[in-house]
C-alpha positions as CSV (number, residue, x, y, z in Angstrom):
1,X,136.9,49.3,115.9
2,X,139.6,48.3,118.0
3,X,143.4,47.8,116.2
4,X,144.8,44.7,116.4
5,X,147.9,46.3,118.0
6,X,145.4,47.2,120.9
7,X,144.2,43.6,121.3
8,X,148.0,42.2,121.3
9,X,148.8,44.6,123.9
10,X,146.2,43.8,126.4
11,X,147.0,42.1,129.9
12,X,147.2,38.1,129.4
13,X,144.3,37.5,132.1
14,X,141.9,39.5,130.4
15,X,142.0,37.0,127.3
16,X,142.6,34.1,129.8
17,X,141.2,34.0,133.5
18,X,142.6,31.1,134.6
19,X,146.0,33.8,134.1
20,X,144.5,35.6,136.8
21,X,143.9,32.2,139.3
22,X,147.5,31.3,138.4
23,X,149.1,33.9,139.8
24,X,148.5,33.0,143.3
25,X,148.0,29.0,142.4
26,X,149.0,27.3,145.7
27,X,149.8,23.7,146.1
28,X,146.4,23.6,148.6
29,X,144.6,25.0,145.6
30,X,146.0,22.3,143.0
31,X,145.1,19.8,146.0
32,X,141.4,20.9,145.8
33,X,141.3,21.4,142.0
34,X,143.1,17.8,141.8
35,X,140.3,16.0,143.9
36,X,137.3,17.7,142.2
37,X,138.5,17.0,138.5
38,X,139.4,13.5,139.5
39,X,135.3,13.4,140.7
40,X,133.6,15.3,137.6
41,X,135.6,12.8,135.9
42,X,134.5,9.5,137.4
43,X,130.9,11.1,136.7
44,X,131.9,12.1,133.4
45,X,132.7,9.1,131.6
46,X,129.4,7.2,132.1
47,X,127.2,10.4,131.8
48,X,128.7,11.8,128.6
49,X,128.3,8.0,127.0
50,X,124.7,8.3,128.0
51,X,123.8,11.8,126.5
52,X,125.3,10.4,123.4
53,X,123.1,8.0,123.7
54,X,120.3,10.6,124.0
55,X,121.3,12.7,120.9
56,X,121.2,9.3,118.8
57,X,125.6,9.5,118.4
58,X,128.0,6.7,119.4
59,X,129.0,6.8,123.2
60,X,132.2,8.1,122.1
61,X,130.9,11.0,120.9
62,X,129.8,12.3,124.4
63,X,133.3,11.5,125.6
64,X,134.8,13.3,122.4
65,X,132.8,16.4,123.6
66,X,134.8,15.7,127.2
67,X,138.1,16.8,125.8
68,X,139.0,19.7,123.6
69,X,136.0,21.7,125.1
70,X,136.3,21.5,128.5
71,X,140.1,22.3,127.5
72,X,139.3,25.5,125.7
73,X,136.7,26.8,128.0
74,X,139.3,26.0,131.1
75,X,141.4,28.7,129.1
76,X,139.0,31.0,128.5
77,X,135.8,30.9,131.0
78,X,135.6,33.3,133.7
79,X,133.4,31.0,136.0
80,X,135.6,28.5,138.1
81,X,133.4,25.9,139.0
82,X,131.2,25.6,135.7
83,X,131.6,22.1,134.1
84,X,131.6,22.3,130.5
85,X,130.4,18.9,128.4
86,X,127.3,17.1,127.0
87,X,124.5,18.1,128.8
88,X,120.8,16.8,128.7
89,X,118.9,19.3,127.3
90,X,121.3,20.1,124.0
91,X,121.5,16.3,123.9
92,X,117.6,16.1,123.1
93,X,117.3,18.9,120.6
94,X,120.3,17.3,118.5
95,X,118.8,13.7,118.7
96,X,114.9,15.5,118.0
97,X,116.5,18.2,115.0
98,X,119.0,16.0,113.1
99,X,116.2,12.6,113.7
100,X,113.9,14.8,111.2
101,X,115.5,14.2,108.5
102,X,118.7,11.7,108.5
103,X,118.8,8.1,109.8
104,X,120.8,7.8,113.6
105,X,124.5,6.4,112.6
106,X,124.7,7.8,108.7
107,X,126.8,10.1,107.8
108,X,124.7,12.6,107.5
109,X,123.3,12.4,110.9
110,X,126.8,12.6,112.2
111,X,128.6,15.2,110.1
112,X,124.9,17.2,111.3
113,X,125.4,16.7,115.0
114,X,129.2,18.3,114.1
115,X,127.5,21.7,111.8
116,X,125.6,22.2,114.7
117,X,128.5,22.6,117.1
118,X,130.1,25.0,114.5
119,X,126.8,26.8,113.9
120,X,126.1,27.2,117.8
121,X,129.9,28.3,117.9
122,X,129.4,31.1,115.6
123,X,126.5,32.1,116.5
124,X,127.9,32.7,120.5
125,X,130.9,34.3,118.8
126,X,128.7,36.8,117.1
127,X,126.6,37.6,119.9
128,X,129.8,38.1,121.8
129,X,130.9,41.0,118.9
130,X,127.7,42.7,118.7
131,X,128.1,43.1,123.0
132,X,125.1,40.4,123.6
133,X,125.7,39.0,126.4
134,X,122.5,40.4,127.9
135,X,120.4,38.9,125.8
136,X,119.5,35.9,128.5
137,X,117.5,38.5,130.3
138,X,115.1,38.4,127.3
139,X,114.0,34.8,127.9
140,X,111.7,35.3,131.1
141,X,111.9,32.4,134.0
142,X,108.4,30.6,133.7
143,X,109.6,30.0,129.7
144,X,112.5,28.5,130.9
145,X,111.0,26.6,133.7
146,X,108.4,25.3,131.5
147,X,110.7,24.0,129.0
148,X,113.1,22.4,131.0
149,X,110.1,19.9,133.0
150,X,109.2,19.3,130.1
151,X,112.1,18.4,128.4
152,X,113.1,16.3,131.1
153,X,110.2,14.8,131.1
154,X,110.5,14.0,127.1
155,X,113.8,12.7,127.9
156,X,113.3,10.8,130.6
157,X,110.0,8.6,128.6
158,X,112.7,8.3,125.8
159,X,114.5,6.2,127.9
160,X,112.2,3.1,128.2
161,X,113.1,2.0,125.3
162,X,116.4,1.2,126.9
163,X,115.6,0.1,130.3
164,X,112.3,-2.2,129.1
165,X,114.5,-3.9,126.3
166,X,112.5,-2.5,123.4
167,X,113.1,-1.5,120.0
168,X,110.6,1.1,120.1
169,X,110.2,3.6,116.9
170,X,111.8,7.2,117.1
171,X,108.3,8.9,118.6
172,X,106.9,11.5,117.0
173,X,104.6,12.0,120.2
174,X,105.3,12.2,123.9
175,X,102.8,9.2,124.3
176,X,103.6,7.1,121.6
177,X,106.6,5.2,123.7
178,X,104.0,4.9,126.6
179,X,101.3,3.9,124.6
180,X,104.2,1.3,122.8
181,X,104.9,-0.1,126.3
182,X,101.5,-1.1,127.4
183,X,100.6,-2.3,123.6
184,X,104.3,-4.2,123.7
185,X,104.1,-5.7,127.3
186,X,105.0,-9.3,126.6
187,X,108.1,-8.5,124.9
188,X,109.3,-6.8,127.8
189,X,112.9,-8.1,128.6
190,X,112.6,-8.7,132.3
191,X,116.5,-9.1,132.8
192,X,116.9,-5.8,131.6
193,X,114.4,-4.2,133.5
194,X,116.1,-5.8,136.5
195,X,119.2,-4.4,135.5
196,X,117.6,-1.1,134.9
197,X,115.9,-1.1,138.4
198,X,119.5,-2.6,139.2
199,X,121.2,0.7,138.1
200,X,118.5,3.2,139.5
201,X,118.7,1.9,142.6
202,X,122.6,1.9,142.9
203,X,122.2,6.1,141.6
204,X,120.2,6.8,144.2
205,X,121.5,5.0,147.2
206,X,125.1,6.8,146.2
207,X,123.0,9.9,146.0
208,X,121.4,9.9,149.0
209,X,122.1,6.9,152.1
210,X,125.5,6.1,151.1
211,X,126.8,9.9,152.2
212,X,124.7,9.9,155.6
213,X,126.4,6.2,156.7
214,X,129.8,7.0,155.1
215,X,129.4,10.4,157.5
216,X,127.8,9.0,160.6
217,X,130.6,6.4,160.4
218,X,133.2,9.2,160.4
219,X,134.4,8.5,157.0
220,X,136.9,10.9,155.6
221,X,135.9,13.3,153.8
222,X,138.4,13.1,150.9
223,X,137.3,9.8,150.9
224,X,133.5,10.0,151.5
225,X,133.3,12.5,148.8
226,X,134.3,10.6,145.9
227,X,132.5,7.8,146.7
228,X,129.6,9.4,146.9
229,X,129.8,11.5,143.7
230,X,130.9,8.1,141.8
231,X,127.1,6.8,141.5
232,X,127.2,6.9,137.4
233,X,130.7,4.5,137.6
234,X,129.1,2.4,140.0
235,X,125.9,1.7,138.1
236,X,128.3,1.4,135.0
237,X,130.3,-1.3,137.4
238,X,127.7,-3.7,138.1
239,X,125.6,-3.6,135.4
240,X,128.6,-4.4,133.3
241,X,129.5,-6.9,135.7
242,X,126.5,-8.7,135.7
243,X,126.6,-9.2,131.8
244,X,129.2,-10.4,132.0
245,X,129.3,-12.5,134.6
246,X,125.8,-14.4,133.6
247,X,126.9,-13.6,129.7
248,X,123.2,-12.0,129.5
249,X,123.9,-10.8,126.3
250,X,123.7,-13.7,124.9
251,X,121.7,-15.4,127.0
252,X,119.1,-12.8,127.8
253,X,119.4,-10.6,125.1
254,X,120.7,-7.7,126.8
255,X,121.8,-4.9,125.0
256,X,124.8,-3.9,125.8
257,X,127.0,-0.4,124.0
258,X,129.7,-3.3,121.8
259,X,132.6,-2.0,120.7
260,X,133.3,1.4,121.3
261,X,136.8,2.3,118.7
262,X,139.4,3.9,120.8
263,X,142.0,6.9,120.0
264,X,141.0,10.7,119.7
265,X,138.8,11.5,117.3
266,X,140.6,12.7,113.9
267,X,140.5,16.2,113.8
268,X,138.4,18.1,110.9
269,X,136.7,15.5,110.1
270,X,133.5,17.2,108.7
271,X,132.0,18.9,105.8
272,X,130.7,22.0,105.2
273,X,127.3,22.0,103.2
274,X,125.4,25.0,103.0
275,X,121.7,23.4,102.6
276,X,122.4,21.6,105.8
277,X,123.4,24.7,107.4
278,X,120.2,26.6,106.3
279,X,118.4,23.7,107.8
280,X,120.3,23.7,111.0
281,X,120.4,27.1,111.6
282,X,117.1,28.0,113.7
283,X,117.5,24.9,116.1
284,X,121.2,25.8,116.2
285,X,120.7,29.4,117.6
286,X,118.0,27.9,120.5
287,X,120.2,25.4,121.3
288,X,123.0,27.9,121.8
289,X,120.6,30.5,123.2
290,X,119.7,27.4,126.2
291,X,123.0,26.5,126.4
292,X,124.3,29.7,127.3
293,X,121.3,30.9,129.2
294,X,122.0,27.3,131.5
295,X,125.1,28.4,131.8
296,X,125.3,31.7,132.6
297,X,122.8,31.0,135.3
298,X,124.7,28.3,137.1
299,X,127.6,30.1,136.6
300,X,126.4,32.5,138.3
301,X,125.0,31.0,141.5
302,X,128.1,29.2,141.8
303,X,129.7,32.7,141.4
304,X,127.7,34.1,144.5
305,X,128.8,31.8,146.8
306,X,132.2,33.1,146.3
307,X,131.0,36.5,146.1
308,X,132.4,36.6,142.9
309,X,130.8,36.9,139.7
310,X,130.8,36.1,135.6
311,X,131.2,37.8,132.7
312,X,128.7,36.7,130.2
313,X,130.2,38.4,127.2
314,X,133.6,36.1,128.6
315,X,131.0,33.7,128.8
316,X,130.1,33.9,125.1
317,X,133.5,33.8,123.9
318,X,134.4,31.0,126.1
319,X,131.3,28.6,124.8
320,X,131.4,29.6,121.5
321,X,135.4,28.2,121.8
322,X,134.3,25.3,123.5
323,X,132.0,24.6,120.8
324,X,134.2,25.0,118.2
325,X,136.5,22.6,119.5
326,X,133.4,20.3,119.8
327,X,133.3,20.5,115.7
328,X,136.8,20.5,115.4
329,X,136.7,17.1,117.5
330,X,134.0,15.8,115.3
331,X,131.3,16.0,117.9
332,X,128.1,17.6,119.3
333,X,127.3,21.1,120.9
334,X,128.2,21.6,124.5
335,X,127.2,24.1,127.5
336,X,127.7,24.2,131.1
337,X,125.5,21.3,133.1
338,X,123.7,21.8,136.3
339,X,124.4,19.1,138.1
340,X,128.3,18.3,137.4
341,X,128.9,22.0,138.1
342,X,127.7,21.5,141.3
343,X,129.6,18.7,142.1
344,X,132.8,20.4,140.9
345,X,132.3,23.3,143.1
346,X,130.8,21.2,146.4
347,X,134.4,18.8,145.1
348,X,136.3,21.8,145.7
349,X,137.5,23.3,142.4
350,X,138.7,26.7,143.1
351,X,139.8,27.0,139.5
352,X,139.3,25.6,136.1
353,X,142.3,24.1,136.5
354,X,139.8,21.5,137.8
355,X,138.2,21.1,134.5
356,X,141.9,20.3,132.5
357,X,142.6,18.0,135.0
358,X,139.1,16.0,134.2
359,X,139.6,16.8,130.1
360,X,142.6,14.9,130.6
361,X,141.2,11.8,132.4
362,X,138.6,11.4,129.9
363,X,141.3,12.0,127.4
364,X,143.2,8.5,128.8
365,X,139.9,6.8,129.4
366,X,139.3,7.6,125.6
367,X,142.7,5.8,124.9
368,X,142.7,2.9,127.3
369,X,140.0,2.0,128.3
370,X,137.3,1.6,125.7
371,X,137.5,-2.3,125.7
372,X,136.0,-2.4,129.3
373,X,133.1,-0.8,128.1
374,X,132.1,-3.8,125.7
375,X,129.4,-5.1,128.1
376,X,127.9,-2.2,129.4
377,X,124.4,-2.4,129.4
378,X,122.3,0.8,127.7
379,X,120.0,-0.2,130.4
380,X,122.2,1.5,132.6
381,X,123.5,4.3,130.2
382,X,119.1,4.8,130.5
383,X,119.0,4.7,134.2
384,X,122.2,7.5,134.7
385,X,119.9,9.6,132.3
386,X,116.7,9.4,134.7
387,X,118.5,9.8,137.6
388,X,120.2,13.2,136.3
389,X,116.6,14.4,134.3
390,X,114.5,14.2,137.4
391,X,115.7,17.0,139.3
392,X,115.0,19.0,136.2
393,X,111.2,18.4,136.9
394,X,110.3,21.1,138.9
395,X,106.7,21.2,139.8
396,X,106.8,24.1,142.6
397,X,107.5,26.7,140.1
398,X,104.1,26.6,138.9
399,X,102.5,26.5,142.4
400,X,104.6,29.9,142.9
401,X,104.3,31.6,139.6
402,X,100.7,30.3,140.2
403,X,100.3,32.0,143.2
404,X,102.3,35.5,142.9
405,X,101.6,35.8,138.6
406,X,99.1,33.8,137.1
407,X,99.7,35.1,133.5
408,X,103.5,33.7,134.2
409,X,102.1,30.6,135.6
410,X,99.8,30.0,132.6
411,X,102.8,30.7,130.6
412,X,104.6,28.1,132.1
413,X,101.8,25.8,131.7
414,X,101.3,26.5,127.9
415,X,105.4,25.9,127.3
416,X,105.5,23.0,129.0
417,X,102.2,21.3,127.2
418,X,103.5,22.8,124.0
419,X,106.8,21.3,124.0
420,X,105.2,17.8,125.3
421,X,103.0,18.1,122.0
422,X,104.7,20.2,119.5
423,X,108.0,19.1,120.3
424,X,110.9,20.7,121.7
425,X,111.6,23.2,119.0
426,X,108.5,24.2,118.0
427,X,107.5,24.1,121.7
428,X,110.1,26.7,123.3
429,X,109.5,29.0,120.3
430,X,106.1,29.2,121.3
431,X,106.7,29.6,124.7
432,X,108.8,32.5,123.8
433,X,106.0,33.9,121.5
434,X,103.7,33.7,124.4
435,X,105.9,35.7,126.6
436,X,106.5,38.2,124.4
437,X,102.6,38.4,123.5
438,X,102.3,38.6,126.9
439,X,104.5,41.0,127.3
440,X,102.9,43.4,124.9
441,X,99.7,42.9,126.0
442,X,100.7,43.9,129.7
443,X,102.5,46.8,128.1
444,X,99.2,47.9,125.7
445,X,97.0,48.5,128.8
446,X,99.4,50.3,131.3
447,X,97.9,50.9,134.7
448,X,96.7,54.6,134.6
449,X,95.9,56.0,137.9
450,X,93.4,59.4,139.1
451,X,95.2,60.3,141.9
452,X,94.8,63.0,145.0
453,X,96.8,64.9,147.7
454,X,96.7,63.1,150.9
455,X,96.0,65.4,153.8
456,X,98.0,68.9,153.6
457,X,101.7,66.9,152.0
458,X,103.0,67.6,148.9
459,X,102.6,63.7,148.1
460,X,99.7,62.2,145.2
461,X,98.8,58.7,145.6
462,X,96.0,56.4,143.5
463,X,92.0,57.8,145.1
464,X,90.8,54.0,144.6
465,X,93.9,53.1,147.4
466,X,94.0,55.9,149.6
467,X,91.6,58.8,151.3
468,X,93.5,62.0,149.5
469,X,91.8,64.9,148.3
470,X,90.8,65.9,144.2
471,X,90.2,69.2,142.3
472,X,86.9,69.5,140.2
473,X,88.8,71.6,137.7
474,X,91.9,69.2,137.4
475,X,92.2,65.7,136.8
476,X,95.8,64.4,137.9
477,X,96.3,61.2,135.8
478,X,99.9,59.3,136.5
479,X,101.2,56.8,133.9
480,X,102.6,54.1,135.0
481,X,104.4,53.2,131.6
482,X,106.2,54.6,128.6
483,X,104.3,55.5,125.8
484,X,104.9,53.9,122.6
485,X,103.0,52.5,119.6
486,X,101.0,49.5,121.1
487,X,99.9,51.9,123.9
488,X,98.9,55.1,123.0
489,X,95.3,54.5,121.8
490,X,94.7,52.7,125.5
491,X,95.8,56.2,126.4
492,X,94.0,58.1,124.8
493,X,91.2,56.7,125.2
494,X,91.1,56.3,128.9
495,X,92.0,60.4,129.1
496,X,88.7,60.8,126.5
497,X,86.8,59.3,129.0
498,X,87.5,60.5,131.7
499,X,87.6,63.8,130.9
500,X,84.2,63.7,129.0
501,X,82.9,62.1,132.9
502,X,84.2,65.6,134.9
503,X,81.7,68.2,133.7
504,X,83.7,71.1,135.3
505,X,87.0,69.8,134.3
506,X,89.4,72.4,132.9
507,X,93.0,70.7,133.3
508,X,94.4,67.6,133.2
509,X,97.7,66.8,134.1
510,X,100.1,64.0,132.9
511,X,101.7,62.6,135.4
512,X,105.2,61.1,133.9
513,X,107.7,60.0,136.6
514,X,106.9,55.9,135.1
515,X,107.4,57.3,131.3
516,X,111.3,56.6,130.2
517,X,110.6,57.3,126.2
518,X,108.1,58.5,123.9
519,X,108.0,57.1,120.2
520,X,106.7,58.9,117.3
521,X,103.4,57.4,117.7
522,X,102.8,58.4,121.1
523,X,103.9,61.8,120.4
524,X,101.5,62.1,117.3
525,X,98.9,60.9,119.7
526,X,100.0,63.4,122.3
527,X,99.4,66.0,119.9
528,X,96.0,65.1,118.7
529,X,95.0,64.4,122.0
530,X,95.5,68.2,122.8
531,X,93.9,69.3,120.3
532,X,90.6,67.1,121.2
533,X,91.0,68.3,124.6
534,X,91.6,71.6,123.8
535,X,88.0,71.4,121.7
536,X,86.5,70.6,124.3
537,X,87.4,73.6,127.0
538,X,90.6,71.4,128.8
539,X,94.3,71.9,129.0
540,X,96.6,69.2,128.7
541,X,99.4,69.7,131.3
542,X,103.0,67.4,132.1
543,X,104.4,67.2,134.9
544,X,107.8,65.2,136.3
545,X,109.0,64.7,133.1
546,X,112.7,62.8,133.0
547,X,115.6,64.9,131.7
548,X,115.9,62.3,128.6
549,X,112.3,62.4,127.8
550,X,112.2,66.1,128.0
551,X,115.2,66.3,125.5
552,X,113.3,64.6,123.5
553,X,110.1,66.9,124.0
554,X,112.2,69.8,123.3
555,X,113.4,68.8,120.1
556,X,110.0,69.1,118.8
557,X,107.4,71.1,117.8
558,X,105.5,69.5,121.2
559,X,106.0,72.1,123.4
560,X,104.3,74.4,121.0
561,X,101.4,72.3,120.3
562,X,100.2,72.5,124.2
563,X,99.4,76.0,123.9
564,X,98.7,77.3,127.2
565,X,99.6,74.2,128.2
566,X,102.9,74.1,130.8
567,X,105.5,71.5,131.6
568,X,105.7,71.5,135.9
569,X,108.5,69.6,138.1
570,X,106.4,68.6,140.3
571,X,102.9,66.9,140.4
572,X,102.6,69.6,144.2
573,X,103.5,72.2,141.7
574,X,101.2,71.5,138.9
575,X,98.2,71.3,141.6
576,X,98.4,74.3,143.6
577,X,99.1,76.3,140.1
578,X,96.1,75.0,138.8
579,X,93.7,74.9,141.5
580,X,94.2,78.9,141.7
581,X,92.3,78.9,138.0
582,X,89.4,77.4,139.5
């Protein structure tokens, strides 16, 4: 373990990257940051109110989650361009986990929503001590595809509610607010559906037209830019306009957010109960196992097209802070979104610089401007939440999985029903139970191949493949897999039978340039196997054996057990040894 004397000592920029950025920080560079934190925060404001929305919190709540961590992960992230805040996802496990069991605006549904930020902090600290940072390799891409559609897909149906005007029950099922809808139709509030269509509308046309006229007309582009990252505030704009202009609220019946309190939120402001945190404990390690999995993976596109990359144990340390400061600021976990990451880095950010500079423009709008948020309609706060859901929805993932792996595709499938019945917890554990299943399925009946010499080279490729020529006294078998406890009977088995198939068989070789390890089972196996063979007239032979699986061997009694048996280096070796025998 490392003294702290050590840790005291070490360079500043290895605790801190942005150190590292300020060392050469240019007035161009602050320029560039300037402009894209300026952006992320005009998109900030109305999107963070809306996932707050999403997790069932007060809109302040998403802008609460705006400040202290974006602050801290600045400090400490090594990506430049990753955006931390409120992101969809984490919004709708905090809403769908804390829901369960406490009532949306108690206390205990709030001072839950806070344990969970300190839990998912912890938790990414801890992973960051025991050297972790790896583990997003261990959640395989159609489990993550799958659970993302359909997430979005759960959380873009949770919105009618909002943009139909209806006060539809917390839905235990993906259908139930569908099925509400079309059972509820003539209480549908038609001024808010036009504000909702209203809103979408605005989203796209910023999204989309508005930047090809803005650039056909020669626009700027520090002006074009802006304007066409600033959908969310525009959509915020008119719909609040038109409520209060036509005083729909009262009128219509709008609903509208009401009074959001200004200030910072007061710091601490939780407690610690340690039934809650059993109960939070398995939906706060997948939120903080997605979180950081979305973030490490945007991170590190963005990376690429700097030809830079991330650290993800910096990673670890830098969201688990961030989400600290999310429970130190009294609100709900955090992680690095998609979509405002990549509208810092196409704004420019060269460093997180960037991401202070938008910290501390939600900060002011937190202190200042809270009262001109009184009519916003959630309408709107629904339609920002569509529009940033949908590209989530990614339906050409199947057709490829579908088409190169159609266990992964199935997978896929299987998450992404799963989560739309089971619900989103219950729904990406089993889609990780299916991959892993998978997984040692794939790995329990490893490809074994007979192979053969082809022509007169010292080469031995698969007989079902290619025209080589075979030995009737030796059976070359190569092993495409290591040998451990859910595979060795497969093994066995297959060598039993095809050795009891060759009538003039004397050897058989094991051919191990795939094998990386051997457990104790497969050894045990090993052993009885040459004893079975050896009962019945046939050697067992090994042949390109790895240095770190013949260690192993070699402290064993193995080597003894194969009798006349012989270890060769080559599979050419083996062959021409053996053939001489016949």
């Amino acid at each position: 373990m490392l003294s702290e004397g050590w840790f005291l000592m070490r360079p500043l920029v290895d605790i801190f990257p942005i150190a590292h950025w300020l060392q050469d920080y240019q007035r161009s560079t602050f320029i560039s940051d300037l402009m894209a934190g300026v952006i992320v925060a005009i998109m900030l404001v109305p999107q963070g109110m809306a996932y707050a929305f999403l997790a069932g919190l007060p809109p302040q709540y998403g802008l609460y989650a705006s400040i202290l961590p974006l602050m801290l992960y600045a400090l400490l992230g090594s990506s430049r361009s990753l955006a931390v805040g409120p992101v969809a996802i984490a919004s709708l496990m905090v809403g769908s986990t804390i829901g369960q069991f406490a009532e949306q605006g108690s206390e205990i549904y709030l001072n839950a929503a806070v344990t969970l930020s300190l839990l998912v902090g912890i938790i990414l600290l801890v992973l960051r001590a025991l050297h972790m940072g790896s583990i997003v390799n261990f959640m395989s891409h159609s489990v993550i595809s799958g659970f993302t559609s359909a997430a979005a897909l759960v959380i873009g149906i949770s919105q009618i509610k909002y943009i139909f005007g209806l006060d539809i029950p917390r839905a235990g099922h993906v259908g139930e607010p569908i099925a509400y809808l079309f059972n509820h139709s003539s209480e549908i509030n038609t001024t808010t559906v036009a504000i909702g269509m209203i809103s979408i509308a605005v989203l796209w046309i910023t999204k989309g037209p508005l930047c090809c006229w803005l650039e056909r007309l020669y626009v700027p582009r520090w002006v074009a830019q802006p304007v066409c990252k600033a959908g969310p505030m525009f959509a915020v704009l008119i719909g609040s306009l038109l409520v209060f202009g036509g005083d729909l609220d009262a009128t219509q019946d709008v609903a509208t957010v009401g009074v959001i309190p200004g200030g910072l939120p007061d710091l601490f402001a939780f407690s610690i109960e340690f039934e809650l945190i059993k109960q939070l404990f398995t939906p706060a390690l997948l939120i903080a196992l997605i979180g950081f999995l979305e973030s490490v993976s945007v991170g590190t596109v963005l990376a690429s097209k700097r030809r830079e990359r991330i650290d993800p144990n910096k990673e670890l340390i830098a969201l688990g802070a961030a989400n600290l400061g999310a429970a130190v600021s009294g609100t709900y976990p955090v992680a690095g979104g998609f979509g405002r990451s990549m509208v810092n880095h196409s704004a420019g950010a060269q460093t997180t610089v960037a991401s202070l500079i938008s910290a501390v423009l939600v900060m002011m709008s937190v202190l200042f401007l809270m009262p001109l948020f009184y009519y916003l309609p959630k309408a709107t706060l629904g339609a920002v939440i569509v529009m940033a859901v949908i590209p989530l929805i990614d339906l050409s993932s199947f057709r490829e999985c579908w088409r190169f792996n159609k266990a992964d595709a199935l997978t896929l499938l299987a998450t992404f029903v799963m989560v739309l019945v089971m619900g989103v917890e219950l729904g990406i554990l089993s889609g990780i139970a299916i991959s892993i299943a998978l997984l040692l399925y794939r790995s329990s009946q490893p490809h074994i191949a007979i192979v053969g010499r082809i022509g007169d080279t010292a080469h031995f490729r698969n007989i079902e493949r290619h025209n080589v020529t075979t030995y009737s006294n030796t059976l070359a078998l190569r092993i495409d897999e290591s040998l451990y406890f859910a595979n060795t009977r497969y093994v066995e088995e297959f060598i039993l039978k095809h050795s009891a198939d060759h009538s003039n068989l004397q050897h058989i070789v094991l051919i191990c340039n795939a094998v990386n390890f051997i457990d104790a089972s497969a050894l045990e196996t090993l052993e009885n196997l040459v004893l079975k063979l050896r009962d019945e007239g046939i050697t067992l032979h090994l042949a390109e054996v790895k240095g770190p699986v013949m260690d192993q061997l070699v402290n064993t009694s193995f080597l003894d057990h194969l009798g006349n048996g012989q270890v060769f280096f080559t599979t050419d070796e083996a062959m021409q040894t053996l053939a001489k025998s016949a």
